[in-house]
C-alpha positions in Angstrom: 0.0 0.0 0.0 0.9 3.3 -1.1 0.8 6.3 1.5 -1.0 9.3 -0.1 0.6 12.1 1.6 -2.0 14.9 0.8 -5.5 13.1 0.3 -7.8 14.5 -1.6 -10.6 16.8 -0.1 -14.0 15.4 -1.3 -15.2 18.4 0.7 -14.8 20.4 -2.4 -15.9 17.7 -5.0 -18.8 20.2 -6.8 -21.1 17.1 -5.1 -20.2 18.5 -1.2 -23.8 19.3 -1.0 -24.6 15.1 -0.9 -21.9 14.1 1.4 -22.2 16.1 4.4 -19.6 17.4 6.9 -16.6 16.6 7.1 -15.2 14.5 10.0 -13.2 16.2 12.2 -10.2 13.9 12.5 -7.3 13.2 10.1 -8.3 11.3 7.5 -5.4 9.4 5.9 -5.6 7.5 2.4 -3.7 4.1 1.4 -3.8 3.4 -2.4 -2.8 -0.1 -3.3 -2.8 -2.2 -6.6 -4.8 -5.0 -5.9 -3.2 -8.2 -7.6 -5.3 -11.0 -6.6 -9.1 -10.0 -7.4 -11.9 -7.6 -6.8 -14.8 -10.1 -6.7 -15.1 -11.5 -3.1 -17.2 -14.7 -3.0 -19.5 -15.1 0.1 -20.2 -18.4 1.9 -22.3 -17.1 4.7 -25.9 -18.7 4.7 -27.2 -15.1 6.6 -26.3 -12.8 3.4 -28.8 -12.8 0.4 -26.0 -12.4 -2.2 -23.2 -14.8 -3.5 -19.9 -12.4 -4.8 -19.6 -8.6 -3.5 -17.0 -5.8 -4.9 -15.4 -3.2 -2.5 -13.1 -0.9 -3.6 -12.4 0.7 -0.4 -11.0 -0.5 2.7 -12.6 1.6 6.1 -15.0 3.5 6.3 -15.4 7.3 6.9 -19.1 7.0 8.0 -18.0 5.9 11.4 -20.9 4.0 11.8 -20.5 2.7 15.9 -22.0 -0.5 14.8 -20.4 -1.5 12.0 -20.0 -5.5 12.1 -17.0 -4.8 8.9 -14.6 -2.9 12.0 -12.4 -6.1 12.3 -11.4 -6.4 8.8 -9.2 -3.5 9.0 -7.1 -6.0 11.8 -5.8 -7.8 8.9 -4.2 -4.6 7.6 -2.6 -3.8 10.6 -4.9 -1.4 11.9 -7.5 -0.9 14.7 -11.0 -1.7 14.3 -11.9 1.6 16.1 -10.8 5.0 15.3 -8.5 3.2 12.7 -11.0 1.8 10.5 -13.0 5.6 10.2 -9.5 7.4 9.8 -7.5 5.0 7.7 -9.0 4.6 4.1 -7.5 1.8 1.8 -8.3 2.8 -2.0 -7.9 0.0 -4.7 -7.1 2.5 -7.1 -6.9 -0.6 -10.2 -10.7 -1.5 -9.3 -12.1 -1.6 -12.6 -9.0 -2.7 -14.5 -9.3 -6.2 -12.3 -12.9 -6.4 -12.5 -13.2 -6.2 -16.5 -10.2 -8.8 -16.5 -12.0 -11.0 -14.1 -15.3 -11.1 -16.1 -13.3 -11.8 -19.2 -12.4 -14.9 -17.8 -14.5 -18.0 -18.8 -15.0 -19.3 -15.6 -17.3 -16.0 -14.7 -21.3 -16.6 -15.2 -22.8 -13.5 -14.9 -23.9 -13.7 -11.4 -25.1 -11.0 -9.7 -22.5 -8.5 -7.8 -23.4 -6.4 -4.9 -21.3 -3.5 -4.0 -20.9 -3.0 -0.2 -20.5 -5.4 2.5 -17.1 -4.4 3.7 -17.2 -0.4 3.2 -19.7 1.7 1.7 -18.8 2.0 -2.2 -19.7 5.5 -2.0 -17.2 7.2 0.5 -16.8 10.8 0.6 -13.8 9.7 -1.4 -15.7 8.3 -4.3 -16.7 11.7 -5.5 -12.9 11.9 -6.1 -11.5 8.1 -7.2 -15.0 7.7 -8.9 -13.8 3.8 -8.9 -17.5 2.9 -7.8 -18.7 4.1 -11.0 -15.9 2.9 -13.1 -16.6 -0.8 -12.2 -20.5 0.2 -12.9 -19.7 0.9 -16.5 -17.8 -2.9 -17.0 -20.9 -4.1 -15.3 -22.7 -1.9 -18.3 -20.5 -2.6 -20.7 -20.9 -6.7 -19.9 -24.5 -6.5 -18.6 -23.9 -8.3 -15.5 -26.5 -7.6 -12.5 -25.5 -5.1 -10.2 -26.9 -4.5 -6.7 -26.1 -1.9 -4.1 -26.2 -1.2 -0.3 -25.3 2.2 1.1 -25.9 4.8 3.5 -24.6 7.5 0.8 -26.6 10.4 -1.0 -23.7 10.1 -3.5 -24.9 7.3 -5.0 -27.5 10.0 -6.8 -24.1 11.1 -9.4 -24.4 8.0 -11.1 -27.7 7.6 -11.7 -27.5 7.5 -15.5 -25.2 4.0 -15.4 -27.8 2.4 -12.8 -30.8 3.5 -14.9 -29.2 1.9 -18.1 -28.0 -1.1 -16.0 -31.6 -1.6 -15.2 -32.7 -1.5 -18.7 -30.0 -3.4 -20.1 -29.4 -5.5 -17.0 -30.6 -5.4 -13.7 -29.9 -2.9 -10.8 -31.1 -2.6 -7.5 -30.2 0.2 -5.1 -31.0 -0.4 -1.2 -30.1 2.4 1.3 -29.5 1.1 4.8 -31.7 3.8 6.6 -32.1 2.7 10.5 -33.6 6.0 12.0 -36.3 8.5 11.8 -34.4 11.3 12.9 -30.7 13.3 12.6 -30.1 13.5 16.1 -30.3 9.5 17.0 -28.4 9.0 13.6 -25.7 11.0 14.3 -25.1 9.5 17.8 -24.8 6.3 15.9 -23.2 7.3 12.6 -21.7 10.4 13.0 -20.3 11.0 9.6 -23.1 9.5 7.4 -25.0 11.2 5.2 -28.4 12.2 6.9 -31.9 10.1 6.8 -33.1 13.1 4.9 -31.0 13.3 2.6 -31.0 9.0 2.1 -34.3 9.6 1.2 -34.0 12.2 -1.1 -31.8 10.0 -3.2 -34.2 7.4 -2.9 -36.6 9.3 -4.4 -34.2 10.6 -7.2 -33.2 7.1 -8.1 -37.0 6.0 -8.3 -37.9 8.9 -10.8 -34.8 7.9 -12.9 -36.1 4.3 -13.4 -33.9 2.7 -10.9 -35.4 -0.3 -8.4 -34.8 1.3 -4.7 -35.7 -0.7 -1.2 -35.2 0.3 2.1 -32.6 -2.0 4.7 -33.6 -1.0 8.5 -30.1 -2.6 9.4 -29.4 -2.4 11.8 -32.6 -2.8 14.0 -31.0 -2.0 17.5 -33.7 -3.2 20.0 -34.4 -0.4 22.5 -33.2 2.1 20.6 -34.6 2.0 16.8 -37.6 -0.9 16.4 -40.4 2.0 17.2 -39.1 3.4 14.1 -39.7 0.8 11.9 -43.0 2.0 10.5 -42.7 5.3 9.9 -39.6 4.4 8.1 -41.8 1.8 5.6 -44.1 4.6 5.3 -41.1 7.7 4.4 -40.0 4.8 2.2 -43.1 4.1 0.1 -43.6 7.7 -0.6 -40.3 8.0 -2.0 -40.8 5.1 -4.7 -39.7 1.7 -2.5 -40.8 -1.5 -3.2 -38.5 -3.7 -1.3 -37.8 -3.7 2.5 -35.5 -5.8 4.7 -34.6 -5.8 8.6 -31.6 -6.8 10.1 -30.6 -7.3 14.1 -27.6 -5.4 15.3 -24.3 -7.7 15.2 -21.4 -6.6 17.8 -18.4 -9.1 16.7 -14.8 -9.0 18.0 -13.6 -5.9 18.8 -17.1 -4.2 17.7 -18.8 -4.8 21.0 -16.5 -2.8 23.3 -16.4 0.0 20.9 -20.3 0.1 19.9 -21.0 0.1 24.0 -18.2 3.2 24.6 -19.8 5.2 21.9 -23.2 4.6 23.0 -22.6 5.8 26.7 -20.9 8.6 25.6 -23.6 9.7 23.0 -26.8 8.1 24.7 -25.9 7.8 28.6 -29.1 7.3 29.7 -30.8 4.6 27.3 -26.9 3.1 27.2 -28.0 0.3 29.6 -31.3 -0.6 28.6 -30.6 -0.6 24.6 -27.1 -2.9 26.1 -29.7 -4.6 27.9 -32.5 -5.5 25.1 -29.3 -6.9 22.6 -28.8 -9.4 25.7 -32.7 -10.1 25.5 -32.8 -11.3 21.9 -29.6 -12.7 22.0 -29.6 -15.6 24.1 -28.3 -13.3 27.1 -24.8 -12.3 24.8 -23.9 -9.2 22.8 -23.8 -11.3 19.8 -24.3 -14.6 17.9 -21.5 -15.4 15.5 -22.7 -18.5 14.4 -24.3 -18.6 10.8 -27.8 -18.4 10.2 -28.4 -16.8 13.7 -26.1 -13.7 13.1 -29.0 -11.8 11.2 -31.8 -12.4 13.5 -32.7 -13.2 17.1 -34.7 -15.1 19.4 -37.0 -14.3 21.9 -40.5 -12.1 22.5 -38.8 -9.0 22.1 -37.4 -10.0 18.7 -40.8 -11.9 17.5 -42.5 -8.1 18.1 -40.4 -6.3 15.9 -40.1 -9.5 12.9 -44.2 -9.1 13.8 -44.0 -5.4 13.6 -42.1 -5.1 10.3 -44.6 -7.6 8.2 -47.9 -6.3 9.4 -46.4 -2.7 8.2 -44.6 -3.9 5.3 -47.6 -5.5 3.7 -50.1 -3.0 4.5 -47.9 -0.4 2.8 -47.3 -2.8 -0.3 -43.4 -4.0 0.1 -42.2 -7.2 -1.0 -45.0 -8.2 -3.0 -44.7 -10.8 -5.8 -45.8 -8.2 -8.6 -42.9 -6.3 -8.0 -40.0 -9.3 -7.3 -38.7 -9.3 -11.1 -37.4 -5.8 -10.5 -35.2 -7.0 -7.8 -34.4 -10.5 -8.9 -30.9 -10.6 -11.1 -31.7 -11.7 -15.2 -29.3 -13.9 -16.9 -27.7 -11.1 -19.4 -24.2 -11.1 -19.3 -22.4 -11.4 -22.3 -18.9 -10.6 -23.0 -18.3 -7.5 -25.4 -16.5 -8.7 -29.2 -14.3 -6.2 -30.9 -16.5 -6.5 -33.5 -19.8 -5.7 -31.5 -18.1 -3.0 -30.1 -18.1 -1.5 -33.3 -21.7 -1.4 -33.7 -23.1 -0.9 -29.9 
């Protein structure tokens, strides 16, 4: 990895108005040429995807929660302060991803940008690798879905209309609270609910599938919000909605619980307290198929909660499923087609 002295200010990207502030520490970036591959293939029962891209390493949403914080420990960093501070950009993104589908052995399956960062950073609006590997997607037709908590996502709305056409795209912002004071207690560098669902909204009108992801669902803290966010989501052209319980591994519970009694002292224990409650009496549940959901009363509530909502507003209804479902497109561009497209 490649130490970038003087990073680049997204702050004064012409899309500032979409990101936000600023954090207030030192960001610093790490550019590396990745050399082995950019499509990461999942084998975890819990996530509803098979191969993911991330092009950045860290996150500078800060997100308390974050269950991605102990990936930065294989790099050598810490999964607190580190993993919001110290940004690793795979600057050869696209390059690797048009050789990879080039190779026989890739079908065409669906890729999902997120799981490990947020592929649209403040820095995006300067590397713009999240929209270069959108184009190879456009350029091969391969399904594309996204997760993120970023307004950015709005700048490309051209490629993920015409992936939709030509493809398939799917856009799901991870929106867990009502209002901008909870969500900054929690995420104190990501892009606001309001604006979230502004871009929603945008991505709708442009002919882009959008859903909603109340992940995470923090019991005590954020379940009462779950049906005024299906109903802010409906109005701003959702079809699809999803929960997810809160997940603490490794080093995340310590840091989620020092966060939360600084920025919440006095719901601290009982939020720390309700987690417990729906999680066998631990802070989490690392085993697959149980790392996604929980057990208990408490939990059956808010799974009870979500469906009654979600199907009286019209989510998740079979008339609407082929808009979300990946079609078998993909084809590999000729020299000679290329000539023609």
């Amino acid at each position: 990895m490649r130490h970038v002295e003087n990073p680049p200010n997204p702050w004064l990207d012409t899309h500032v108005e979409w990101i936000g502030e600023p954090p207030e520490s030192r960001l610093e970036v790490f550019e590396e040429e990745a050399t082995r591959t950019i499509i990461n293939k999942n084998d975890s029962p819990d996530v509803g995807f098979d191969y993911s891209v991330n092009v950045y390493r860290g996150c500078q949403h800060a997100c308390t929660y974050c269950f991605s914080r102990p990936t930065h420990e294989y790099l050598g960093f810490g999964a607190g302060t580190d993993f919001e501070r110290k940004i690793v950009v795979k600057v050869n993104a696209a390059k690797l991803l048009r050789a990879e589908m080039m190779k026989p052995s890739w079908k065409g399956s669906e890729l999902v940008f997120s799981f490990t960062s947020d592929p649209y950073l403040p820095l995006e609006a300067h590397y713009k690798l999240t929209r270069a590997c959108l184009e190879v997607c456009l350029e091969f037709r391969n399904p594309v879905g996204i997760v993120t908590k970023s307004a950015l996502v709005r700048r490309d709305a051209d490629v993920l209309a015409a992936l939709a056409r030509e493809a398939s795209a799917a856009v799901f912002f991870t929106i867990g609270f009502v209002d901008n004071k909870t969500a900054r207690a929690l995420e104190p560098h990501a892009p606001s609910p309001d604006s979230r669902f502004k871009a929603m909204e945008e991505l709708a009108r442009a002919g882009v599938p959008v859903g909603l992801g109340i992940a995470p669902v923090t019991p005590g803290l954020n379940d009462p919000h779950i049906p005024q966010l299906l109903k802010r989501a409906k109005e701003c052209g959702a079809r699809y909605a999803f929960i997810n319980l809160l997940r603490l591994p490794g080093s995340v519970a310590p840091y989620f619980e020092q966060r939360l009694r600084e920025e919440l002292p006095d719901r601290a224990d009982r939020i720390l307290n309700r987690v417990r409650e729906v999680r066998g009496g631990k802070l989490n549940v690392s085993e697959f198929g149980k790392r996604m959901t929980g057990e208990g009363e408490y939990w059956k509530m808010i799974e009870q909660s979500f469906r009654l909502h979600a199907r009286r507003l019209g989510f998740n209804e079979p008339r609407h499923a082929a808009e979300f479902e990946p079609r078998k497109t993909f084809r590999r561009p000729t020299a000679q087609g290329s000539l023609f497209d």
